[in-house]
C-alpha positions in Angstrom: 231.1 2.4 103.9 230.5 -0.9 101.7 231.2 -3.4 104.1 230.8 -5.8 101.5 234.3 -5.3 100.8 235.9 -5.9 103.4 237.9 -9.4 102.8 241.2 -10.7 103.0 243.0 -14.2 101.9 243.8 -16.5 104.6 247.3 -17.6 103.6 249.1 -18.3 107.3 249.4 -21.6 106.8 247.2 -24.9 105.9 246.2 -28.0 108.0 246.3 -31.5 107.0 245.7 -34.5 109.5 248.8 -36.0 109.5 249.5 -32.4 111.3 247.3 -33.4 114.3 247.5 -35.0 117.4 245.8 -38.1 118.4 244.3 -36.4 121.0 242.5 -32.9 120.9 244.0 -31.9 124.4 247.3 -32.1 123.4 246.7 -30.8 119.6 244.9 -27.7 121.5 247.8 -26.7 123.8 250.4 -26.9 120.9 247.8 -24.6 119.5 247.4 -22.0 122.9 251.3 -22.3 122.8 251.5 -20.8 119.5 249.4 -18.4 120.2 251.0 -17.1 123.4 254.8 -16.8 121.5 253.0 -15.8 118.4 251.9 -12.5 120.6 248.8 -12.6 120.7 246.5 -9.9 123.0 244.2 -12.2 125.6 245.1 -15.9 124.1 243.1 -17.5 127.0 240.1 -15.6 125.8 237.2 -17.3 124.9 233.7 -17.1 123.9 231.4 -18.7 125.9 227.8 -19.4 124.5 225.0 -20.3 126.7 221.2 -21.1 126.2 218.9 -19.9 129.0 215.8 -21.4 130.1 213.6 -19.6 127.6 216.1 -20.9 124.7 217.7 -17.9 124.3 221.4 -17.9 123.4 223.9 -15.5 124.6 227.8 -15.2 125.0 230.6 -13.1 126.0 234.2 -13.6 126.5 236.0 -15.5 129.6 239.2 -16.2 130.3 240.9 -19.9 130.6 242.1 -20.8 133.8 243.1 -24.1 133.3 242.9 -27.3 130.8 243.5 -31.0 131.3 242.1 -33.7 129.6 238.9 -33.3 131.4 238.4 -30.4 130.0 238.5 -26.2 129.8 238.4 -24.2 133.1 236.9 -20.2 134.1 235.6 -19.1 137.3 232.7 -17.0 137.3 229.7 -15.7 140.0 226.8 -18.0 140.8 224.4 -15.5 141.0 225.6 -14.7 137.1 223.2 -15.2 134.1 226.0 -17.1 132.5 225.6 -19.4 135.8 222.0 -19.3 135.5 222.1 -20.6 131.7 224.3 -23.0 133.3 222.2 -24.6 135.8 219.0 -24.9 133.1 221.3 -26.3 130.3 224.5 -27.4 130.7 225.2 -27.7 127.1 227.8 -24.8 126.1 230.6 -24.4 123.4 233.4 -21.8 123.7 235.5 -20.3 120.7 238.8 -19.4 120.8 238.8 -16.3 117.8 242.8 -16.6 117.1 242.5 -14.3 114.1 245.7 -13.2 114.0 247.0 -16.5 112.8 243.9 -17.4 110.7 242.6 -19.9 113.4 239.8 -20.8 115.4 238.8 -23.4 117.9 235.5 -24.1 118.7 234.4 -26.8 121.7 230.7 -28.3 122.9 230.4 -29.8 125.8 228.9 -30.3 128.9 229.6 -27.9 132.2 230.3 -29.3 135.7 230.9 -27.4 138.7 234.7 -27.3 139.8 234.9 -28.2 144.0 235.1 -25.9 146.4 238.3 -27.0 147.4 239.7 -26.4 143.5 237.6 -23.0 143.4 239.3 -22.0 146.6 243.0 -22.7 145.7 242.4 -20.3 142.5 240.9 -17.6 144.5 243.8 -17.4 146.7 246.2 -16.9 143.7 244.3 -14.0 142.2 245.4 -10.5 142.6 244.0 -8.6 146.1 241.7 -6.4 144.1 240.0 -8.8 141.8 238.9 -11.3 144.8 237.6 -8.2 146.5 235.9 -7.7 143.3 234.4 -10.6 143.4 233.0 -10.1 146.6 231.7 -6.2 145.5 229.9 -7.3 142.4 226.4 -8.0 142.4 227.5 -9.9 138.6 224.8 -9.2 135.7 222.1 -7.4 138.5 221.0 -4.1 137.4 223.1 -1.3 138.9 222.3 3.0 138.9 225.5 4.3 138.5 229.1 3.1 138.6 229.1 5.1 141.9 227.2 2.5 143.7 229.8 0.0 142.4 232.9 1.8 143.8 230.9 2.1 146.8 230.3 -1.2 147.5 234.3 -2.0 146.3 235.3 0.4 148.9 233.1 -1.0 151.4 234.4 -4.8 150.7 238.0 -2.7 151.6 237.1 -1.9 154.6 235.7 -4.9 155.6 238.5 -6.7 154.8 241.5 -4.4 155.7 244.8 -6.1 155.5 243.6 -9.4 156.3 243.4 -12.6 154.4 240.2 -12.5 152.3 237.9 -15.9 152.0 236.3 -17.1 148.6 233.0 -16.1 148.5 230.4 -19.1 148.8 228.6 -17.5 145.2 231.7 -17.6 143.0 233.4 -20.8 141.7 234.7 -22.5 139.1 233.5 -24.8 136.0 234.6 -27.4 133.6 233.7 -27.6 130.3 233.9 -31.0 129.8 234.2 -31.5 125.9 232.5 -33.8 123.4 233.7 -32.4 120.0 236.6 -30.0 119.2 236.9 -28.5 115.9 240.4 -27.2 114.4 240.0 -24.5 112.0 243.0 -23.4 110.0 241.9 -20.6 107.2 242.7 -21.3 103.6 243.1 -18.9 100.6 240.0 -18.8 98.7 237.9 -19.8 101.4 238.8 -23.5 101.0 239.6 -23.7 104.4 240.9 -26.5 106.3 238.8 -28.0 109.4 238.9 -31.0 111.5 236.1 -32.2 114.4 237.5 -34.6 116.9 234.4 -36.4 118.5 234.4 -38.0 122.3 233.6 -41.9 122.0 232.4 -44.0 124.6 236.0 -45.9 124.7 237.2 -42.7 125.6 239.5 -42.3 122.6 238.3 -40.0 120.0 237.2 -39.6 116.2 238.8 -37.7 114.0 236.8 -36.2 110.8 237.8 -33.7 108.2 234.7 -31.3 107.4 234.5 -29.1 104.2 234.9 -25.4 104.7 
């Protein structure tokens, strides 16, 4: 297989700046909305990218739970090595891969910790089985065999029974607070069409078109 060959045009659809928003916020949810009616599988997912303490980048998908204008929203495990990244370098960017309509959006920014009191009202809205999840994972520790895993699910079950079950005090949410947010819109020949919005101090923001 010549992989070399694998190519296609990008013809969904072009972006000029008259197209945009003033804000990035707003121009991003006209963006997610498209995507959710457009059909696509997992919308809210996004790639989030991480540099430990040794300098050593990593990432993996999350899912959105929430945006504002102070920024994007997942909930995760302290004890995680995402959370770990976290705490020695809160400098992260996310992607949103919208292939199927020849997008992208990337963000950088800085993470802060959600509240306990935010954490805790999303916990409570989350399906039965993935809060006692969250209490059964041991998130990114080394584990024998899945057995162990559904062992320690079915213990959390029993510990719980039918009663109300608490947010653990290691999982919680974060904020992605962002300082640039790039629009990329695919364009045939590879001319694509991108534009960075960058934070400035007046908290209004600056919009620049970059070449593909």
């Amino acid at each position: 297989m010549e992989y070399e060959d694998f190519r296609r045009e990008y013809l969904a659809g072009g972006l000029t700046r008259d197209m945009l928003d003033k804000h990035p916020i707003a121009q991003f949810e006209r963006w997610l909305e498209q995507a959710v009616t457009g059909g696509l599988a997992d919308p809210t997912a996004m790639s989030l990218s991480t540099v430990d303490e040794q300098g050593r980048p990593w990432q993996r998908l999350v899912l959105l739970k929430g945006v504002s204008e102070k920024g994007f929203v997942f909930y995760t495990n302290h004890g995680s090595d995402k959370a770990a990244a976290i705490a020695a370098n809160p400098q992260v960017s996310l992607l949103f891969p919208w292939n199927a309509l020849d997008r992208q959006v990337i963000v950088g920014g800085v993470v802060e910790a959600m509240s306990v009191a935010a954490s805790a009202r999303y916990f409570l809205t989350r399906p039965r089985e993935s809060q006692l999840a969250a209490w059964a994972s041991r998130q990114s520790r080394s584990i024998s065999t899945r057995a162990l895993l559904e062992k320690q699910m079915a213990a959390m079950r029993e510990k719980f029974g039918n009663g109300e079950i608490p947010m653990p005090d290691f999982w919680g949410g974060y904020r992605v607070v962002p300082q640039q947010i790039e629009f990329w819109q695919g364009g045939a020949n590879r001319l694509h069409d991108r534009f960075r919005y960058y934070a400035l101090d007046d908290g209004n923001w600056e919009i620049r078109q970059l070449q593909p």
